[in-house]
VEXDREN-541136 format. One record per residue (C-alpha): x negated, y, z negated. Coordinates in steps of 0.5 Angstrom, whole numbers, always signed. Layout:
VEXDREN-541136
<pt xx="X" yy="Y" zz="Z"/>
...
***
This chain:
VEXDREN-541136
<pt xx="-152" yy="-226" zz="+55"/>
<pt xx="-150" yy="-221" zz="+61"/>
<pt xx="-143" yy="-221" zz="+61"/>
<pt xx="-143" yy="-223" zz="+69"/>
<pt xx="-146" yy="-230" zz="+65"/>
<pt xx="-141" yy="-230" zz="+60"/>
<pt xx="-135" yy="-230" zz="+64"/>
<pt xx="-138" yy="-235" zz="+69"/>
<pt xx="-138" yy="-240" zz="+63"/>
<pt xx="-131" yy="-238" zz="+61"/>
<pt xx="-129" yy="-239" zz="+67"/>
<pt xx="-132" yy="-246" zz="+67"/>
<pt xx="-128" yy="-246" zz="+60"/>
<pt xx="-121" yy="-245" zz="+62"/>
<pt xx="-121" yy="-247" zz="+68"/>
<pt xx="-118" yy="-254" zz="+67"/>
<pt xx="-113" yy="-251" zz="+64"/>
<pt xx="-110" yy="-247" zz="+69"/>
<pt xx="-106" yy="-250" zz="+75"/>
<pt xx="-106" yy="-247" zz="+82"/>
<pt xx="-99" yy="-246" zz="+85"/>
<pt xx="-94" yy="-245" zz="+79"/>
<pt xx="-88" yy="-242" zz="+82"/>
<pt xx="-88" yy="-237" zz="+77"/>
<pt xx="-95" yy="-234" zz="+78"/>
<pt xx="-97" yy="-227" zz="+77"/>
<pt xx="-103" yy="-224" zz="+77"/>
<pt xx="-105" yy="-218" zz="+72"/>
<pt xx="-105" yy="-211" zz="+73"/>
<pt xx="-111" yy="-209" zz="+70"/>
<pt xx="-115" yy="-204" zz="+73"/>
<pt xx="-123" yy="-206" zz="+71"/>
<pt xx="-128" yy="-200" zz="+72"/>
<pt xx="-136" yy="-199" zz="+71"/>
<pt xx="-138" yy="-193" zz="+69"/>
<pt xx="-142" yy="-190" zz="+73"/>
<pt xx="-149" yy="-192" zz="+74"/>
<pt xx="-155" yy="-191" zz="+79"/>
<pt xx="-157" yy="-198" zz="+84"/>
<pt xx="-163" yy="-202" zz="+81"/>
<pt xx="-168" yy="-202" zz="+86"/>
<pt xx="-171" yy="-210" zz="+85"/>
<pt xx="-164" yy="-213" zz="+86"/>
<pt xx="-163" yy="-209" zz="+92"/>
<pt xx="-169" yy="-210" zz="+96"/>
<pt xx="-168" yy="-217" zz="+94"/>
<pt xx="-162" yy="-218" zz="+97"/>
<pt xx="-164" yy="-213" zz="+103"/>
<pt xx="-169" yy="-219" zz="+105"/>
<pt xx="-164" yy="-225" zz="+103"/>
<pt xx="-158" yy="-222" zz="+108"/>
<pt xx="-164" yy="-218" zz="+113"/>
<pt xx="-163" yy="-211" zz="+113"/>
<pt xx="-167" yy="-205" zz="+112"/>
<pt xx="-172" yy="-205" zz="+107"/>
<pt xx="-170" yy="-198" zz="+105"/>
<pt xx="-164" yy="-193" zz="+109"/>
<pt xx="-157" yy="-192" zz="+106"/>
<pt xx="-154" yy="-198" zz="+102"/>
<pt xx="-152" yy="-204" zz="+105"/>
<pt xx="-145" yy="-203" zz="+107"/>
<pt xx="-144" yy="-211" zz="+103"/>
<pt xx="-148" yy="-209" zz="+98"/>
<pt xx="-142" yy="-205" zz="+94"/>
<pt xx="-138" yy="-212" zz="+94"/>
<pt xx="-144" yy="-215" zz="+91"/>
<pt xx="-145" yy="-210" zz="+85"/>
<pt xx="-137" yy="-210" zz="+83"/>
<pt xx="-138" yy="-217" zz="+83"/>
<pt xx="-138" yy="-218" zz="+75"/>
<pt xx="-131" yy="-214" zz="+76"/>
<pt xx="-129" yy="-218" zz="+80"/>
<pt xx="-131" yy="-225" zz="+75"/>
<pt xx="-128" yy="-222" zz="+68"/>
<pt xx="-121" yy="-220" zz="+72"/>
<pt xx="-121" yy="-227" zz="+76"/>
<pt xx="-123" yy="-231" zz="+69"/>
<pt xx="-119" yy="-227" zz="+64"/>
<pt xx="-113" yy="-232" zz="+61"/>
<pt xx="-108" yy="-228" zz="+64"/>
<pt xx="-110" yy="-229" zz="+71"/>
<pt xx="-107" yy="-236" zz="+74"/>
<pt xx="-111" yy="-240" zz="+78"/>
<pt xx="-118" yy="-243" zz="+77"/>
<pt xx="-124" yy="-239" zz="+79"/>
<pt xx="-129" yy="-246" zz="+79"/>
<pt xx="-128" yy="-247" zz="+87"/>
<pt xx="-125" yy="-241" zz="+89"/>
<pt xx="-126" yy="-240" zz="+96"/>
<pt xx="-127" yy="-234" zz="+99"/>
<pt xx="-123" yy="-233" zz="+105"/>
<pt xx="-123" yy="-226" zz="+109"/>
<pt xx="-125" yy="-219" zz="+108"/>
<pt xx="-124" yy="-212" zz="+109"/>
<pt xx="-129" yy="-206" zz="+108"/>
<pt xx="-127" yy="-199" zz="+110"/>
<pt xx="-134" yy="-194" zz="+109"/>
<pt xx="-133" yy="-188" zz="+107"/>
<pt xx="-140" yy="-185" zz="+108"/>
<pt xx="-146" yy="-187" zz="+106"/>
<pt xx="-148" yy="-189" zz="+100"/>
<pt xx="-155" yy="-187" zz="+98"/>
<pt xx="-159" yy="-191" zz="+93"/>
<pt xx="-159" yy="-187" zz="+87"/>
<pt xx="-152" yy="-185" zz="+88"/>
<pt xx="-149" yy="-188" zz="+81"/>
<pt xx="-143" yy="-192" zz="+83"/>
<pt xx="-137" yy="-192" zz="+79"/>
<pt xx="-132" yy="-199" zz="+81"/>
<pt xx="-127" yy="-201" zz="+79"/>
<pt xx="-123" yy="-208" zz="+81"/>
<pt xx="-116" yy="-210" zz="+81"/>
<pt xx="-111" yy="-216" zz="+84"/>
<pt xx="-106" yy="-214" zz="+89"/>
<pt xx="-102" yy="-221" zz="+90"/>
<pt xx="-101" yy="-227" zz="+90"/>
<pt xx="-99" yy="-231" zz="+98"/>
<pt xx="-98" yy="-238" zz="+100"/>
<pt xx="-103" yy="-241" zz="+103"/>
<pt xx="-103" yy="-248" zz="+107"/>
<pt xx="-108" yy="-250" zz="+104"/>
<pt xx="-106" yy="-248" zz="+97"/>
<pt xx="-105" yy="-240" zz="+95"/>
<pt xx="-109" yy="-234" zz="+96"/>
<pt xx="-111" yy="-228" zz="+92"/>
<pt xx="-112" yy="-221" zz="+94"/>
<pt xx="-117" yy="-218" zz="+91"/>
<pt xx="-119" yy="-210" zz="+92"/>
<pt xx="-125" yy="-206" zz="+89"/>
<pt xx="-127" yy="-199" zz="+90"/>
<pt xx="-133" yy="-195" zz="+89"/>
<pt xx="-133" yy="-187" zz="+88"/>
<pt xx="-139" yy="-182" zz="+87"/>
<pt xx="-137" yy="-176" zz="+83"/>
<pt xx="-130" yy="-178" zz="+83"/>
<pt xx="-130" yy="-179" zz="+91"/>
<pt xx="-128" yy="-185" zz="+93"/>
<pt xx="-134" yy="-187" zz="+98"/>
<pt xx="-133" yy="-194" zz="+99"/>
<pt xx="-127" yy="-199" zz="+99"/>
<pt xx="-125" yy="-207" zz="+101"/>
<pt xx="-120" yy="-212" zz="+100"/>
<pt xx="-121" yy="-220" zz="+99"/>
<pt xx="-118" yy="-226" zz="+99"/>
<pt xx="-120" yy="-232" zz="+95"/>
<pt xx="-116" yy="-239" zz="+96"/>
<pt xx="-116" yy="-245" zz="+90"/>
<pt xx="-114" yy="-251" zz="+95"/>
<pt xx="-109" yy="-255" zz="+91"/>
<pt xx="-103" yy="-260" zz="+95"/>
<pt xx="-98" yy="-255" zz="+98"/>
<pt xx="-91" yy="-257" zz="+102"/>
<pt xx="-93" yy="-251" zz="+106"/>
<pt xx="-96" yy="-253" zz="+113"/>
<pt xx="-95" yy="-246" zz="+117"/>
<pt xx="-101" yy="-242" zz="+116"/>
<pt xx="-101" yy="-237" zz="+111"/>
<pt xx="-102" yy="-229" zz="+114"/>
<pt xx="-109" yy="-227" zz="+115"/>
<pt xx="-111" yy="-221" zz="+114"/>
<pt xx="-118" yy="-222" zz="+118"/>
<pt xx="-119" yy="-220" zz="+125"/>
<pt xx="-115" yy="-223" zz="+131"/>
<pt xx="-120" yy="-228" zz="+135"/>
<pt xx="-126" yy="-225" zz="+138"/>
<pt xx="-126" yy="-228" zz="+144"/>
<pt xx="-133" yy="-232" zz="+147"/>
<pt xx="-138" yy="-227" zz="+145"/>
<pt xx="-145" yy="-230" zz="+148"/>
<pt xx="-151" yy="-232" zz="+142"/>
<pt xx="-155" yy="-227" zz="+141"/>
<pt xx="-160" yy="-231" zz="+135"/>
<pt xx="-160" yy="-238" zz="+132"/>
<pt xx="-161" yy="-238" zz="+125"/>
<pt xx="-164" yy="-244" zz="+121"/>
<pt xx="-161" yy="-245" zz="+114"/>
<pt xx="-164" yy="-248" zz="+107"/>
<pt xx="-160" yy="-253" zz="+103"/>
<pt xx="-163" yy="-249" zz="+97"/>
<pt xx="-160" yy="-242" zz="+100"/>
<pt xx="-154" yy="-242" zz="+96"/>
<pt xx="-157" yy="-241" zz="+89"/>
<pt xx="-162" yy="-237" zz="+93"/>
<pt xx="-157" yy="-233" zz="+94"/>
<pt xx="-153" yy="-233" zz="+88"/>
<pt xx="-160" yy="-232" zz="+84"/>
<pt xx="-159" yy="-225" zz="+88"/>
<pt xx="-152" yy="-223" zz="+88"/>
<pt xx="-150" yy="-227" zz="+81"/>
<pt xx="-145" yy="-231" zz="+85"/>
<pt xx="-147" yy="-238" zz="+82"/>
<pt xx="-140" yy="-242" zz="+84"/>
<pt xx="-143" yy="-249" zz="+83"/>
<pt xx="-140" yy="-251" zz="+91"/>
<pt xx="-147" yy="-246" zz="+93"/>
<pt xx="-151" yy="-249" zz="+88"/>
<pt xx="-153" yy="-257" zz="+90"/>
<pt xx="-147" yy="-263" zz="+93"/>
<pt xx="-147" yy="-265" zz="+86"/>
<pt xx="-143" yy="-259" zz="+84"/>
<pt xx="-140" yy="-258" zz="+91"/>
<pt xx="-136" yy="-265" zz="+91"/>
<pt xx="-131" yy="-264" zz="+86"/>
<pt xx="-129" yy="-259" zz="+90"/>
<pt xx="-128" yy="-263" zz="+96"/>
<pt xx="-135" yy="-261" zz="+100"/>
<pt xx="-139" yy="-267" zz="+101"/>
<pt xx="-146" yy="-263" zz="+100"/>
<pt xx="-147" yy="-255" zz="+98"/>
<pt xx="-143" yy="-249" zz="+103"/>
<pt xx="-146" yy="-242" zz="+104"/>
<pt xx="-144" yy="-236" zz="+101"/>
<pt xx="-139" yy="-233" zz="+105"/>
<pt xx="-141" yy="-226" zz="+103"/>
<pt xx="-148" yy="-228" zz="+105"/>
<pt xx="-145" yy="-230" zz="+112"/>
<pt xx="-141" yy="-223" zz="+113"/>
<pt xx="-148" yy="-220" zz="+112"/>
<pt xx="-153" yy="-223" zz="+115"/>
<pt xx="-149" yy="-223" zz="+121"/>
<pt xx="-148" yy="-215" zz="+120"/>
<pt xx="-155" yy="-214" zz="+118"/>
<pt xx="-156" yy="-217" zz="+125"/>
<pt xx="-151" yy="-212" zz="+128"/>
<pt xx="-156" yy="-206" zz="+127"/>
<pt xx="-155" yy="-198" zz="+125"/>
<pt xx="-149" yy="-198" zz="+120"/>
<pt xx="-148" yy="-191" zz="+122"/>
<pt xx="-141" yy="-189" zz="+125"/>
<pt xx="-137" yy="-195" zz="+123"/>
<pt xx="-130" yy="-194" zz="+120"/>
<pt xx="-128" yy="-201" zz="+118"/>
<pt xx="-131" yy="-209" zz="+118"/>
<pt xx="-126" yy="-214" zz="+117"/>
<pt xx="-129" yy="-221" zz="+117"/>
<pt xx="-126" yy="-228" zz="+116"/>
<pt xx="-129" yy="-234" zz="+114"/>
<pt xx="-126" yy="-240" zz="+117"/>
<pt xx="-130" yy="-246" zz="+117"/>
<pt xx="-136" yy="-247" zz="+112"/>
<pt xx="-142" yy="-247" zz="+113"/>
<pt xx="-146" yy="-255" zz="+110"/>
<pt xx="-153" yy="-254" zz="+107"/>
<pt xx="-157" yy="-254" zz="+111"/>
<pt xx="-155" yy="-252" zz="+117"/>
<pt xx="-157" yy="-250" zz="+123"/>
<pt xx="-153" yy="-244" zz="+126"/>
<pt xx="-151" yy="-239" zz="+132"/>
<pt xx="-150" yy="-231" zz="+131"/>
<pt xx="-145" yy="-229" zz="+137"/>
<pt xx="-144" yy="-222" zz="+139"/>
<pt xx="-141" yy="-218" zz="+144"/>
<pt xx="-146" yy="-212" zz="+147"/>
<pt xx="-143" yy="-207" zz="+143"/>
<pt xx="-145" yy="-211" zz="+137"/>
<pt xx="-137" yy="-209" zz="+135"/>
<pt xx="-134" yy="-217" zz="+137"/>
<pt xx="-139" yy="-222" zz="+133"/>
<pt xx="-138" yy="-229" zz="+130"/>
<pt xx="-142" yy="-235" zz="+127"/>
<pt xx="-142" yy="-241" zz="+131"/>
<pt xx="-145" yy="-249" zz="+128"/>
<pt xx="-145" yy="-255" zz="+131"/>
<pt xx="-142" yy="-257" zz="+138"/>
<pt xx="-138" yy="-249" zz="+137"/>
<pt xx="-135" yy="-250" zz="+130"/>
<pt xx="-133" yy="-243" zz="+129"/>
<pt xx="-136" yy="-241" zz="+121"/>
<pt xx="-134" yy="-234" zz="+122"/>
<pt xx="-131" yy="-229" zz="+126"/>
<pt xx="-132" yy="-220" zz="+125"/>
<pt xx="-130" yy="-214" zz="+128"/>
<pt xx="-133" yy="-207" zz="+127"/>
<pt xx="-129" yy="-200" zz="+128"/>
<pt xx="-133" yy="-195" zz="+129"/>
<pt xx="-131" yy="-188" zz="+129"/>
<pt xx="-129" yy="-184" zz="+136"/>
***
């Protein structure tokens, strides 16, 4: 059993167990880190064609986020971390590229949590991973993850994802399948069951299966075009998206201003690129 699987049963295990919103919750202070290892060439290409990017270049600047993920899961289901992971929702996020990574630059990660914030929907997590070559920091993000439970709180929790983006026009419309969220997961080994089918989604409050929010934030930079020269990209998930869907990608003419929209407008997704002067 790899230890990705293994923490996603251990993390359905000890889930019932843990109770989201304890005033005396802290999260742990470990550092988790992958030795350096070069990127296996299949489950890259198949994530470069589930997302739409290139089929060769330098990584994708996502692609770090999704090889960290394991990190990510033995963090987030060790017993010292305080909420559930089964139905965690992933909010926002924030890359900050350093260079380029090529392919056959091995990789060290590392993963921590940084804290714990209120949210009105229940209470969030920040996570931060990072990526080195040869001791260089090369690559670095920050997420948050929201475990919905009853809160007193109704003022909107700080948001560390863009500010609005305006109206940006549609630029492509993107039909959605309802398997795409264990299509997904099969490629990141994200397999959170409110991807996988509505039966594993309704427990969770979602009447049928939601996208991947990672698979969103990438798809909608693959469509934005050349990585090269971008500082920063900051992302924030706002509404989920249902399986299937039919959705729009909405983009200003630099490309640095997007958004994915639904039905009658619904925002799903609003980003922000900086690029270097």
């Amino acid at each position: 059993m790899t230890s990705l699987s293994a923490s996603l049963v251990r993390g359905a295990l000890t889930s019932p167990f843990k109770r989201a919103g304890r005033p005396d919750a802290t999260v742990p202070t470990d550092r988790l880190t992958r030795p350096a290892a070069p990127v296996a060439p299949r489950p890259l290409a198949a994530y470069r064609k589930i997302c739409g990017f290139a089929e060769s270049g330098p990584l994708p600047l996502t692609y770090p986020h999704v090889l960290a993920f394991p990190l990510t899961m033995r963090l987030m289901t060790a017993h010292a971390f305080p909420l559930p992971v089964l139905g965690l929702v992933h909010t926002w996020i924030e890359i900050t590229p350093l260079r380029a990574v090529r392919p056959a630059e091995p990789l060290e990660l590392s993963v921590r949590a940084e804290g714990l914030t209120p949210h009105r929907r229940g209470t969030e997590v920040t996570m931060a991973t990072e990526a080195r070559v040869d001791g260089e920091l090369v690559w670095e993000s920050r997420s948050g993850y929201l475990s919905r439970h009853a809160t007193t709180d109704t003022a909107a929790s700080p948001r560390s994802g863009p500010d609005a983006v305006g109206d940006p026009p549609a630029v492509a419309e993107w039909r959605l399948p309802g398997d795409l969220g264990r299509r997904y997961g099969a490629v990141s080994g994200d397999r959170n069951p409110i991807h996988l089918h509505p039966l594993t989604a309704r427990p969770f409050g979602f009447p049928r299966a939601i996208a991947h929010g990672m698979w969103t934030a990438a798809r909608c930079l693959a469509e934005a075009g050349d990585p090269a020269g971008i500082r920063s990209v900051r992302a924030e998930f706002r509404a989920p998206v249902l399986l299937p869907a039919t959705v729009t990608y909405a983009a200003d003419a630099t490309g640095d201003a997007f958004a994915l929209r639904g039905a009658e407008g619904r925002v799903h997704l609003v980003g922000a690129v900086t690029r270097n002067v």
